[in-house]
C-alpha positions in Angstrom: -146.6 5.4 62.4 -149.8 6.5 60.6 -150.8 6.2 56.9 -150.6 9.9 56.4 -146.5 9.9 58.1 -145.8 6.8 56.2 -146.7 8.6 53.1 -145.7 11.9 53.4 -141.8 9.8 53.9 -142.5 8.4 50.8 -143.1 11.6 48.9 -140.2 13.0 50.1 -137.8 10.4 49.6 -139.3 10.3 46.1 -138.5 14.1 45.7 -135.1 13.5 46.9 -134.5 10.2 44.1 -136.0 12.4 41.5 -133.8 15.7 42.4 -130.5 13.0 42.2 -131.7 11.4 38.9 -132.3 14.7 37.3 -128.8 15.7 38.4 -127.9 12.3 36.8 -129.2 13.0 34.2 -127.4 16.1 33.5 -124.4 15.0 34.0 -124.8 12.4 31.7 -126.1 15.1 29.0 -123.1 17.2 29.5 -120.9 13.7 28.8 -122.4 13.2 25.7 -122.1 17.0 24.6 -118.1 16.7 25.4 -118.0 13.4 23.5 -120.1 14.2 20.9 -117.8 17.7 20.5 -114.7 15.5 20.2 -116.0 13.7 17.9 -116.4 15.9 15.8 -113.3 17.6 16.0 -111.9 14.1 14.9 -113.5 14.0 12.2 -112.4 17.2 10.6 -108.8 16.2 12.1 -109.1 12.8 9.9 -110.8 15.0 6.7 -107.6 17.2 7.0 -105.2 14.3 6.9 -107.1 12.5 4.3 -106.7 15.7 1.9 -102.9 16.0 3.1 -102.3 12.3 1.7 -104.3 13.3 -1.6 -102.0 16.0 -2.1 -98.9 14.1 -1.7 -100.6 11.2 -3.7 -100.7 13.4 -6.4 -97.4 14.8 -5.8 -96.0 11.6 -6.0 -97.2 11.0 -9.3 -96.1 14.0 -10.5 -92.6 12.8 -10.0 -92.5 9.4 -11.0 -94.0 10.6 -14.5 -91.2 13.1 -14.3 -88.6 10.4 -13.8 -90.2 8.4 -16.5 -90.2 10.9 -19.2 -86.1 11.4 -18.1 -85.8 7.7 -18.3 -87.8 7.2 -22.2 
């Protein structure tokens, strides 16, 4: 096998290595865009519950000063 076939199989089984890791790679991009998404969506999930506990923090105040005020 001469230098020149040698090297021409190398290029092309470069190509092919770079064609799978750029397909990889975009894969990998697309993962992180889904995560990444979901993240986010947790987060406004958690800031949602976090003012739903606030409110009923507050509620709950509200009624044990009204139960104190029945009981002074």
């Amino acid at each position: 096998m001469s230098a020149l076939q040698r090297l021409q199989e190398k290029i092309t089984q470069l190509k092919i290595d770079y064609e799978k890791i750029k397909h990889e790679n975009e894969q990998l991009r697309n993962e992180l865009l889904s995560v990444s998404g979901s993240q986010s969506e947790k987060e406004q999930q958690i800031e949602a519950l976090r003012r739903e506990l606030d409110e009923k923090d507050a509620e709950i105040e509200k009624i044990i000063a009204q139960v104190e005020s029945l009981l002074a």
